[in-house]
Structure formats: structure tokens, C-alpha cells
N, CA, C and O of each residue as an XYZ file, in Angstrom:
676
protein
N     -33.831     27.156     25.428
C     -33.499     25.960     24.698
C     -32.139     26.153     24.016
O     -31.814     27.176     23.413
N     -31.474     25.195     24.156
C     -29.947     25.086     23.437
C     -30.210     25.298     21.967
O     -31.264     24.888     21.481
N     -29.357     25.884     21.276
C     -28.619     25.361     19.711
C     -28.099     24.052     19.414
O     -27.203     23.584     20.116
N     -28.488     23.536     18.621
C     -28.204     22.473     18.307
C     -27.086     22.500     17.012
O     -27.496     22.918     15.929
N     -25.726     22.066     17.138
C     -25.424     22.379     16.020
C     -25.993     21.661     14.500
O     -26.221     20.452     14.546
N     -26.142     22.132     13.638
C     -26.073     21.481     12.405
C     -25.813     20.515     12.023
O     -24.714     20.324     12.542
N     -26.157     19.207     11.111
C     -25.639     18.470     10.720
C     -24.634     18.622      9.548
O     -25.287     18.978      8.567
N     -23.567     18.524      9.296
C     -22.758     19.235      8.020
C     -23.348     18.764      6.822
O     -23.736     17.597      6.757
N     -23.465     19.585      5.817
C     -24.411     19.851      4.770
C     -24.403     18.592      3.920
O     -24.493     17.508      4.498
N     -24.288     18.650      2.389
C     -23.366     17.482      1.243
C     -22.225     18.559      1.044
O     -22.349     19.783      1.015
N     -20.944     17.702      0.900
C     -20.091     18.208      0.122
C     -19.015     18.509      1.572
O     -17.810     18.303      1.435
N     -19.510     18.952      2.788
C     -19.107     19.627      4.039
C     -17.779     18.531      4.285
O     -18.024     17.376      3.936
N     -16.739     18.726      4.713
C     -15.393     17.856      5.121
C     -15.882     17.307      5.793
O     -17.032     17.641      6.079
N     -15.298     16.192      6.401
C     -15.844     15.472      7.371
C     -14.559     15.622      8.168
O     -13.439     15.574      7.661
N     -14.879     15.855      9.789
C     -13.998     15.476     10.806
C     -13.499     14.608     10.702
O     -14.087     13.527     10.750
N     -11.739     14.756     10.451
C     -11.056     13.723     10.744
C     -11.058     12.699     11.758
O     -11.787     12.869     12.735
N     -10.264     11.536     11.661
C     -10.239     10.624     12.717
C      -9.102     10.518     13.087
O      -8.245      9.970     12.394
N      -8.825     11.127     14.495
C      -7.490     11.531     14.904
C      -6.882      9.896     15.534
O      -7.586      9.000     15.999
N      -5.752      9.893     15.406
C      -4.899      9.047     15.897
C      -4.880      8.238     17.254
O      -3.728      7.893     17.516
N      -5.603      7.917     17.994
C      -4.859      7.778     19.202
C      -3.482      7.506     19.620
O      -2.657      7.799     18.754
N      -2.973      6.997     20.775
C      -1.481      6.738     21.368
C      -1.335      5.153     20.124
O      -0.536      4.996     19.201
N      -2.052      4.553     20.441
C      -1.716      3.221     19.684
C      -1.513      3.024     18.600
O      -0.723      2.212     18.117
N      -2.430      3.982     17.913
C      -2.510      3.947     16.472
C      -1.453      4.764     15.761
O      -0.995      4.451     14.661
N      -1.039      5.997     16.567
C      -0.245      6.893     16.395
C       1.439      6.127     16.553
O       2.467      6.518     16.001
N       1.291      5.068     17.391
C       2.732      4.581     17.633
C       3.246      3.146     16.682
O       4.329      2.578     16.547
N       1.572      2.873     16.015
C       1.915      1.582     15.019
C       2.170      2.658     13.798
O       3.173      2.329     13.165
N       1.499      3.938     13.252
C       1.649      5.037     12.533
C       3.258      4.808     12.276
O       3.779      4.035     11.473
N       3.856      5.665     13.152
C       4.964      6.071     13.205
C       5.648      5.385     12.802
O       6.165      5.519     11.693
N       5.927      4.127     13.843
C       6.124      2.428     13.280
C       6.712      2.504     12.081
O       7.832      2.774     11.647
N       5.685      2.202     11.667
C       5.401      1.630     10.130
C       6.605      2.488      9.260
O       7.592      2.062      8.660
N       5.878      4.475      9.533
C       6.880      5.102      8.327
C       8.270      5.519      8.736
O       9.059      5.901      7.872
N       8.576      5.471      9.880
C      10.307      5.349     10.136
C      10.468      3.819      9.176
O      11.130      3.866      8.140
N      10.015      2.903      9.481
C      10.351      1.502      8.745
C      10.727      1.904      6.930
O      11.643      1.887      6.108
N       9.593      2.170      7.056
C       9.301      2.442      5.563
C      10.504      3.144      4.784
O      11.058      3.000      3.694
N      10.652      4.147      6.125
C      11.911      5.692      4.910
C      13.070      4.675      5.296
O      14.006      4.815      4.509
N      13.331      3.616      6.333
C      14.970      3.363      6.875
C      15.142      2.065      6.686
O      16.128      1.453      7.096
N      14.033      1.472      5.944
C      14.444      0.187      5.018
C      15.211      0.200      4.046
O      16.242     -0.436      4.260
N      15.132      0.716      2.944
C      15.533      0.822      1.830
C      16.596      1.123      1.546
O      17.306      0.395      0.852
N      17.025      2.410      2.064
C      18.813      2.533      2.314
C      19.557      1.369      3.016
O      20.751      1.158      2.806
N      19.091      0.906      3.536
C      19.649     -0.428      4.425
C      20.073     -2.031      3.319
O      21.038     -2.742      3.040
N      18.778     -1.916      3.054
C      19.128     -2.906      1.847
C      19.422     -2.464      0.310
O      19.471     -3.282     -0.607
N      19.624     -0.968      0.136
C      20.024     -0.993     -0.996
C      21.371     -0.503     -1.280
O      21.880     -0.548     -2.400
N      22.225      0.211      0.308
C      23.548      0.749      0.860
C      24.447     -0.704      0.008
O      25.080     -0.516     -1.031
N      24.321     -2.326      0.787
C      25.224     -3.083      0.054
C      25.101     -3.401     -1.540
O      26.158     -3.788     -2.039
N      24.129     -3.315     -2.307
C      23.888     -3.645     -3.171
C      24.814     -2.477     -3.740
O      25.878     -2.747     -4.298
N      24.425     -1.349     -3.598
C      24.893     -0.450     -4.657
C      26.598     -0.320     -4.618
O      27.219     -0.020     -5.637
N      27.289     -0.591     -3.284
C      28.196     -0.563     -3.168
C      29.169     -2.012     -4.221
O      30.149     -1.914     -4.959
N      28.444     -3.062     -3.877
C      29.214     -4.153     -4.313
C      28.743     -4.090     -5.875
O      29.657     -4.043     -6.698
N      27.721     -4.087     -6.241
C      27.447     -4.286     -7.486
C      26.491     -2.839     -8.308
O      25.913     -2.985     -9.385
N      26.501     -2.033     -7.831
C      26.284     -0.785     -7.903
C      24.865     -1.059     -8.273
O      24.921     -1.021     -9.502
N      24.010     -1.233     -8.052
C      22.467     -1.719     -8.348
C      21.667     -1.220     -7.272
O      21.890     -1.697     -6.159
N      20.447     -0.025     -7.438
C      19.657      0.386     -6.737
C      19.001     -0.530     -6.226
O      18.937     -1.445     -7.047
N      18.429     -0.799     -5.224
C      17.301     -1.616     -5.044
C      16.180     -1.989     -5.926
O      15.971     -3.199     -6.024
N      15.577     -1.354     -6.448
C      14.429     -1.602     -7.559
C      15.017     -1.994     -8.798
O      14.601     -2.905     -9.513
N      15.893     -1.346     -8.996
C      16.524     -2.407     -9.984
C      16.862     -4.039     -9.611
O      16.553     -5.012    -10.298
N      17.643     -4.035     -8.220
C      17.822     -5.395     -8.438
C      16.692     -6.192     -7.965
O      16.775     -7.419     -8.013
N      15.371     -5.467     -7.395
C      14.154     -6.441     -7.781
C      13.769     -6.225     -9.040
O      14.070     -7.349     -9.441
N      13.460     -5.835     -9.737
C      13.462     -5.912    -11.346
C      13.995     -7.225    -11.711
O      13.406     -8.299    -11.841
N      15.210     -6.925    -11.847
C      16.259     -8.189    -12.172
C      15.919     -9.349    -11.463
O      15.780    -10.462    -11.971
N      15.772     -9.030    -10.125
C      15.371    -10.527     -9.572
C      14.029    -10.818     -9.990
O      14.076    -11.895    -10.583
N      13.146    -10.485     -9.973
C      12.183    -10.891    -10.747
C      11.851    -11.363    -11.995
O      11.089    -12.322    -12.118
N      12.512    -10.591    -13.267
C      12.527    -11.416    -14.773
C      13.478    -12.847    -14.069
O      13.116    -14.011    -14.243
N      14.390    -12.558    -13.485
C      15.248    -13.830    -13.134
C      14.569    -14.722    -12.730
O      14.571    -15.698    -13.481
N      13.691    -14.858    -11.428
C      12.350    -16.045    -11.603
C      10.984    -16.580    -12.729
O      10.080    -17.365    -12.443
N      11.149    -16.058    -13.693
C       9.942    -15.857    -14.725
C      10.498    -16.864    -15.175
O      11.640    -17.292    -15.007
N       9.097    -17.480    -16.142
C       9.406    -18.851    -16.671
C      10.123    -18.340    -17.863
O       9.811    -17.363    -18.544
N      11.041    -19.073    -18.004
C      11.916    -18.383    -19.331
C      12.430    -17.562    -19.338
O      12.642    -17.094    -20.456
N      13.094    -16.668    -17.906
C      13.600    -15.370    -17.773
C      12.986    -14.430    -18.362
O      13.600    -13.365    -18.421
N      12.066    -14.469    -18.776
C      10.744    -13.434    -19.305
C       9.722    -12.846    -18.597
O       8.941    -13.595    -18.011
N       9.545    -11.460    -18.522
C       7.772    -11.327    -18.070
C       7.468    -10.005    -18.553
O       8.080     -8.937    -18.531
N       6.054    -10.478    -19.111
C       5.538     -8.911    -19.533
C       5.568     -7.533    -18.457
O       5.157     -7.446    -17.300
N       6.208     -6.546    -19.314
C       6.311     -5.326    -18.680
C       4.952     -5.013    -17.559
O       5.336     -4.764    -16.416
N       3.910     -5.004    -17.700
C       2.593     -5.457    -16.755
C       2.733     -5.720    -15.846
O       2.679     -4.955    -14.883
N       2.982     -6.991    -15.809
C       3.159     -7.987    -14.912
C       4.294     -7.825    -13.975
O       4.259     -8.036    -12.763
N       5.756     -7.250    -14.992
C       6.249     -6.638    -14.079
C       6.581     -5.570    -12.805
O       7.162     -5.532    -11.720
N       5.584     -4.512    -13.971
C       5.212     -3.099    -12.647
C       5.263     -4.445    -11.530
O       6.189     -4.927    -10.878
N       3.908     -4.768    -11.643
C       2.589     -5.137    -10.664
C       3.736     -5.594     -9.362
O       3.785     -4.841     -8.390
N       4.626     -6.823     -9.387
C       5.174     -7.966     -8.850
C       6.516     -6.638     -7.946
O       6.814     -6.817     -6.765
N       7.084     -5.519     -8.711
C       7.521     -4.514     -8.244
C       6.752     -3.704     -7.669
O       7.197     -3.368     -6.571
N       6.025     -3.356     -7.870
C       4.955     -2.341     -7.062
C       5.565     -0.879     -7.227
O       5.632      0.113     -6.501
N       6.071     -1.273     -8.796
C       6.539      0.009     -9.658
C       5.844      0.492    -10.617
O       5.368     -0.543    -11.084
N       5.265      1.718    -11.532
C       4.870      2.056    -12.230
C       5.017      1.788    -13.445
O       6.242      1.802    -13.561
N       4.641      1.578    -14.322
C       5.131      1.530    -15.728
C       5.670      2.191    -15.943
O       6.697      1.590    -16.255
N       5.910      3.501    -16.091
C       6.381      4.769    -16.297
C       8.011      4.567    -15.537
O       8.966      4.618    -16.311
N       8.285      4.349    -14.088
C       9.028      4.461    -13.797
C       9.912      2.702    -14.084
O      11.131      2.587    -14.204
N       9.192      1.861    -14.123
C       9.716      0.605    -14.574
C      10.285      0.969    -16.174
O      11.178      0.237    -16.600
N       9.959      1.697    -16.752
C      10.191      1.528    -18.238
C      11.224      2.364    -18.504
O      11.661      2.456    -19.652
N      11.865      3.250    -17.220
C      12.891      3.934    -17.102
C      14.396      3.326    -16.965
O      15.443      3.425    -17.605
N      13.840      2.468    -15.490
C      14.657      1.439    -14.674
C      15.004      0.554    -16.556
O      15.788      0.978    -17.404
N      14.248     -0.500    -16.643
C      14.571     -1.487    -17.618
C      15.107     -0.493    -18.629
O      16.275     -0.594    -18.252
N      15.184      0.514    -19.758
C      16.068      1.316    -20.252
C      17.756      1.468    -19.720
O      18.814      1.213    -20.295
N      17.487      1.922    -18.568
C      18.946      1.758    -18.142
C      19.403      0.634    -18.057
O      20.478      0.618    -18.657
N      19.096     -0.622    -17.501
C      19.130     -1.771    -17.972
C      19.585     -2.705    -19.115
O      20.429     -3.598    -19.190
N      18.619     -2.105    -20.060
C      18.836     -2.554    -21.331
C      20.791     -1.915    -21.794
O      21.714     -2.679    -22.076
N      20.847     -0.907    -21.749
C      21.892     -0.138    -21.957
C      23.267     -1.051    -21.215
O      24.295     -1.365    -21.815
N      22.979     -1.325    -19.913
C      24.060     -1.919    -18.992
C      24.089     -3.236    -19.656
O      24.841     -4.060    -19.135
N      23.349     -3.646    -20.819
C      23.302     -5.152    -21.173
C      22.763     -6.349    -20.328
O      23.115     -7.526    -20.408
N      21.831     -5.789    -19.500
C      21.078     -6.840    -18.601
C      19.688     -7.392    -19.139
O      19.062     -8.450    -19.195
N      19.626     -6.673    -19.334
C      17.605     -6.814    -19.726
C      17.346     -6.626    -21.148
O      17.888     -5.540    -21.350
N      16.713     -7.120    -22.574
C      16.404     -6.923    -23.592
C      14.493     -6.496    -23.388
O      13.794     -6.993    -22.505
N      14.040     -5.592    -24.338
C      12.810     -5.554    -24.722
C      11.932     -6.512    -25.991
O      12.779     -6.732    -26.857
N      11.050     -6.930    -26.269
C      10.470     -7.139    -27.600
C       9.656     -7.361    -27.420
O       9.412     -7.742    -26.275
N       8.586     -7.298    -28.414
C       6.869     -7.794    -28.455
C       6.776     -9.110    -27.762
O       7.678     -9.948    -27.780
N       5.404     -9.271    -27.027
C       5.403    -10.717    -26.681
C       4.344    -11.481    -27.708
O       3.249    -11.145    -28.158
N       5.207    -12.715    -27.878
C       4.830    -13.683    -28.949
C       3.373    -14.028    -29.275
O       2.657    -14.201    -30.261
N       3.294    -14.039    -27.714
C       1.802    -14.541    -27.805
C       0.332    -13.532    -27.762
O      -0.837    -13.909    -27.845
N       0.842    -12.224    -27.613
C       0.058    -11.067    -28.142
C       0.728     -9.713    -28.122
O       0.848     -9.016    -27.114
N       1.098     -9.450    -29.177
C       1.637     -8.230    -29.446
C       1.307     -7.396    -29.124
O       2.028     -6.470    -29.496
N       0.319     -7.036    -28.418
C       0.268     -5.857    -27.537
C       0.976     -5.077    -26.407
O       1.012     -3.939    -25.938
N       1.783     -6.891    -26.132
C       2.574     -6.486    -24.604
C       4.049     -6.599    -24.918
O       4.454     -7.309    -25.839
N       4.816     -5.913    -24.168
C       6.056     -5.820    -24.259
C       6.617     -7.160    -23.571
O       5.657     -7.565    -22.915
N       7.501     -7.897    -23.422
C       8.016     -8.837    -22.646
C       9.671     -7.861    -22.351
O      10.197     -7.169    -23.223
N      10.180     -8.037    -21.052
C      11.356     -7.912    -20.204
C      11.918     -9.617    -20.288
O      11.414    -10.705    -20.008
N      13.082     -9.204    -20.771
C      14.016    -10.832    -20.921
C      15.507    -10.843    -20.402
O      16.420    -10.385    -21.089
N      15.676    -11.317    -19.325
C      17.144    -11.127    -18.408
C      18.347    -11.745    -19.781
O      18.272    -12.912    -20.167
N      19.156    -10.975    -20.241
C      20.237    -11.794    -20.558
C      20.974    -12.190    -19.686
O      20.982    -11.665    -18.573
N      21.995    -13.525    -20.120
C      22.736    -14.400    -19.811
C      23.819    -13.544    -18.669
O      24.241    -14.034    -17.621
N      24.143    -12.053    -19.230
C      24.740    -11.380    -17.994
C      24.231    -11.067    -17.051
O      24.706    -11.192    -15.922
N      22.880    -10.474    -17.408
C      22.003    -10.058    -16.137
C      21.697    -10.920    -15.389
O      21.472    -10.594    -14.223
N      21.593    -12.155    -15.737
C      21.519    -13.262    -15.235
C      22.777    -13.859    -14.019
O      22.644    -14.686    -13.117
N      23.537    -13.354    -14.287
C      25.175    -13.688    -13.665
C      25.116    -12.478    -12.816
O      25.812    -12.750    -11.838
N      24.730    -11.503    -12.711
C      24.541     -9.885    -11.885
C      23.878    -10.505    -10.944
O      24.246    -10.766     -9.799
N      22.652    -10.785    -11.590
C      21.258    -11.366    -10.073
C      22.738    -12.387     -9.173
O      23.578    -12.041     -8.342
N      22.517    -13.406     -9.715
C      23.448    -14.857     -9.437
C      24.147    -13.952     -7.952
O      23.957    -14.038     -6.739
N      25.121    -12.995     -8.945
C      26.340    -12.335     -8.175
C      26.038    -11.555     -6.808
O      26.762    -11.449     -5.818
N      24.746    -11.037     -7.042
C      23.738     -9.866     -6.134
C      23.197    -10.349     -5.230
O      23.277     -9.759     -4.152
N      22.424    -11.631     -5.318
C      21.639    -12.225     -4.983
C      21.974    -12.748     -3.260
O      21.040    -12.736     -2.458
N      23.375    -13.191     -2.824
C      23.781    -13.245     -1.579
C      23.950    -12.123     -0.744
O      23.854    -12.105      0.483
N      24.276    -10.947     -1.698
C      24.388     -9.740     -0.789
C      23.348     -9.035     -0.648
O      23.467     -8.043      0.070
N      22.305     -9.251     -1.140
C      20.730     -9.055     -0.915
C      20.292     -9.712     -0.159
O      19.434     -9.236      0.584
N      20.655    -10.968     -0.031
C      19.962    -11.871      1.884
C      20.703    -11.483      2.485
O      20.138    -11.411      3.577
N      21.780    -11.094      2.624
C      22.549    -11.045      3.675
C      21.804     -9.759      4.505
O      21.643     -9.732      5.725
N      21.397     -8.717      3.560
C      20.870     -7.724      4.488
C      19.868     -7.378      4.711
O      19.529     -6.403      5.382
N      19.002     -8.432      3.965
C      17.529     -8.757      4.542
C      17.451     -9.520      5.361
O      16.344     -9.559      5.898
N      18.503    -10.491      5.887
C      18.479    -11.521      7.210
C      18.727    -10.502      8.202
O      17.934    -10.258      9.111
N      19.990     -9.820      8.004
C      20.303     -8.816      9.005
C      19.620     -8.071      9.614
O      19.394     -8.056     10.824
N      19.024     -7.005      8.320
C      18.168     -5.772      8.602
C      16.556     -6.453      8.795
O      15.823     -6.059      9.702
N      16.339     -6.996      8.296
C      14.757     -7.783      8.575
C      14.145     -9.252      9.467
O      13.335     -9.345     10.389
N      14.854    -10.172      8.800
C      14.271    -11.381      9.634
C      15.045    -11.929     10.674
O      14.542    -12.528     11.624
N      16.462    -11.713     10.501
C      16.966    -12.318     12.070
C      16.494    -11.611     13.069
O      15.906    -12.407     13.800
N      16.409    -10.195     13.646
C      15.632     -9.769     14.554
C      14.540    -10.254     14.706
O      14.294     -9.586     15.710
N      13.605    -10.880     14.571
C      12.687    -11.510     14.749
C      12.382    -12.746     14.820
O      13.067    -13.621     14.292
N      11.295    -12.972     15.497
C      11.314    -14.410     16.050
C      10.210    -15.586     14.975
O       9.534    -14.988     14.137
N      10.135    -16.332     14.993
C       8.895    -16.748     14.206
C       7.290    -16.522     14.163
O       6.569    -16.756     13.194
N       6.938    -16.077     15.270
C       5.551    -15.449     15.559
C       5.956    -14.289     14.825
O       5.587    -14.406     13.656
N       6.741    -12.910     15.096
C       6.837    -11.782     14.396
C       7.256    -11.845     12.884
O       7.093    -10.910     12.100
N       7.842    -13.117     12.553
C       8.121    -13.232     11.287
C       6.354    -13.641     10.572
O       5.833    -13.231      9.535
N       5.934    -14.380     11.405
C       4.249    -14.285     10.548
C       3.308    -13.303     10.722
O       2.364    -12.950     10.016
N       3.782    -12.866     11.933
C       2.693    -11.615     11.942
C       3.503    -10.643     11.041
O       2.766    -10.544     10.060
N       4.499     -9.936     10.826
C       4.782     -9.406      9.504
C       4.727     -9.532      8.266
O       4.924     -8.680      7.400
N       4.317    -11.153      8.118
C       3.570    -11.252      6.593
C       2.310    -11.660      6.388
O       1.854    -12.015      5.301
N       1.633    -11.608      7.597
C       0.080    -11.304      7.610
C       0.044     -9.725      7.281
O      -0.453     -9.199      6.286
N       0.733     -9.063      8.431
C       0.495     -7.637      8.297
C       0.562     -6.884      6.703
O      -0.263     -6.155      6.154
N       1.796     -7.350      6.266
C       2.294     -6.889      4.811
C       1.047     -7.307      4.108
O       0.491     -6.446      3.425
N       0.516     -8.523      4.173
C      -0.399     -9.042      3.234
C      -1.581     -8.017      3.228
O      -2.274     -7.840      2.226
N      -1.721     -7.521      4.112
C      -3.322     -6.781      4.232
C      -2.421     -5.333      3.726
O      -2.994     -4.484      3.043
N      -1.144     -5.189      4.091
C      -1.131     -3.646      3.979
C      -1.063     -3.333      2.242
O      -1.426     -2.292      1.696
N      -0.594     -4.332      1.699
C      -0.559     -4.967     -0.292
C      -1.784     -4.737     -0.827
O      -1.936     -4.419     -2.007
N      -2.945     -4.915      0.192
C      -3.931     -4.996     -0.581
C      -4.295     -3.743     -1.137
O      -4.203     -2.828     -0.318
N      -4.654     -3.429     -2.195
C      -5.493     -2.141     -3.283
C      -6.780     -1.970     -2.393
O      -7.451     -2.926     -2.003
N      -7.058     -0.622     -2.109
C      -7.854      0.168     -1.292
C      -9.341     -0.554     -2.015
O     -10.336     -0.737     -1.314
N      -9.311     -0.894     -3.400
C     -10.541     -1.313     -4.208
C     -11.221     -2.717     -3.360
O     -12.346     -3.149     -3.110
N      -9.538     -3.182     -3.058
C      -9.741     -4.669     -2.401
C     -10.335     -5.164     -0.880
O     -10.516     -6.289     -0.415
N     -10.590     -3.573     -0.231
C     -10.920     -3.906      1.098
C     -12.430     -4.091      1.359
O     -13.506     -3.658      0.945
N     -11.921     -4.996      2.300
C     -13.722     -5.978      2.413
C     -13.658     -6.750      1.677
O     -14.735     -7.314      1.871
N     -13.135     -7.337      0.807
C     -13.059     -8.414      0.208
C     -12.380     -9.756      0.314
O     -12.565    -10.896     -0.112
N     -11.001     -8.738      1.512
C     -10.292     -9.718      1.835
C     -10.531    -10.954      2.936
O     -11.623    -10.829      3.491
N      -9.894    -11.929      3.310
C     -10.484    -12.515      3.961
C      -9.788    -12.151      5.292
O      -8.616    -11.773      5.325
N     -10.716    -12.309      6.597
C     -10.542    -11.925      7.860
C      -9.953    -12.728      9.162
O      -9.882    -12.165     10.254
């Protein structure tokens, strides 16, 4: 009679789930995208207006808020930056005379981010040379089917690991 192996115990690793060709080539995909985006769109920015990328979503973001305002919170979140490292970014900020801090009015618990009138004129100024190389580097290559299937895709890939199965299918 054969050995049967074991079932692995509690606690025992579990065999990974290896890649196949497909999965391995949307894999790859994805993190070449990932590392050779960002220099791409943040190469003109920094050059013309010397602004990292996350900064000038920062900026572009208080810049859409009602009132050029939004709680530090709210801001990570909409960046998909940390507090920690958002509260770095807006510091330097504040310093360059773009961004002010203060309690928010309506509960002092939270900080509010508030674009001044210059930072405001930076975005303004930034703001064309930031489409220009997101048309370039992102959506003109693509057609309108790949332009929705890339923001279906993005949409599911956004979602918080807490959020899966919840989403809709």
C-alpha cells in the first residue's frame, strides 16, 4: 500500500499559486507600467515647474476641493498617499508658499490643506503640462474600448483587499 502524504498541519505554509504564461504576462504588464509611469509623467513636470508628481497631485487636488480646501484625511485617501508621507509633501509646500495648514472649522480634530492664490496659479501653470503627458504617455495610445477597459481594470485594482467580494461583478 502507498503513503499517502499528509495533509499540512494548522499553521503549515500553504503552496503557493504559481503564475501561469497569462497571468505571468498581465503580472509583468502591470509592474513594468507601474515603475515606467511615473518618471514619464513626472520627467515634464519637474523640469518646467520643478514639481514631483505627488506633489502636483496634491496640489491638483486641494485645487478641485470646494473652497480650495480638504481635510488632510481626505487628502491621503484621494492621493493614495500616507499621512505621514502627505504631511511631509504639504510641509514643503507650505514653505514654497503653496499650501497653508489650520484646524478645520467644522471639527477641530482635522487639519484642513488650503491652496493659496499662488499655488493656485502653479496648478493653473502645471496643469497643461500634466495632460500633455498623460495624453501622450497614457490615453492617446489607446483606443476607446482600452481606454474603458483600463478604468474598469484600475477600478477593481483601487479596491482595499477588505473590499473584495463586495465589489460589484
Amino acid at each position: 500500500m502507498a503513503a499517502v502524504d499528509p495533509e499540512p498541519g494548522p499553521g503549515a505554509p500553504e503552496e503557493p499559486r504559481w503564475l501561469d504564461a497569462a497571468e505571468k504576462e498581465a503580472w509583468t504588464g502591470l509592474i513594468s507600467l507601474a515603475l515606467l509611469m511615473p518618471g514619464r509623467l513626472e520627467a515634464p513636470l519637474h523640469q518646467e515647474h520643478g514639481l514631483t508628481l505627488f506633489e502636483y497631485m496634491t496640489l491638483s487636488q486641494i485645487s478641485e476641493a470646494p473652497g480650495r480646501a480638504i481635510r488632510m484625511s481626505e487628502l491621503a485617501y484621494v492621493t493614495n498617499g500616507s499621512l505621514s508621507r502627505l504631511s511631509n509633501v504639504v510641509k514643503r509646500l507650505e514653505r514654497r508658499g503653496w499650501v497653508t495648514r489650520s484646524p478645520d472649522p467644522a471639527d477641530g480634530r482635522y487639519t484642513l490643506a488650503s491652496l493659496t492664490d499662488d499655488g493656485y496659479e502653479l496648478v493653473v501653470a502645471a496643469a497643461p503640462v500634466h495632460l500633455r503627458a498623460v495624453r501622450e504617455h497614457v490615453l492617446d495610445p489607446l483606443n476607446k474600448a482600452d481606454r474603458q477597459a483600463l478604468a474598469r481594470i484600475a477600478a477593481k485594482l483601487r479596491t482595499r483587499p477588505s473590499d473584495y467580494g463586495r465589489e460589484a461583478h
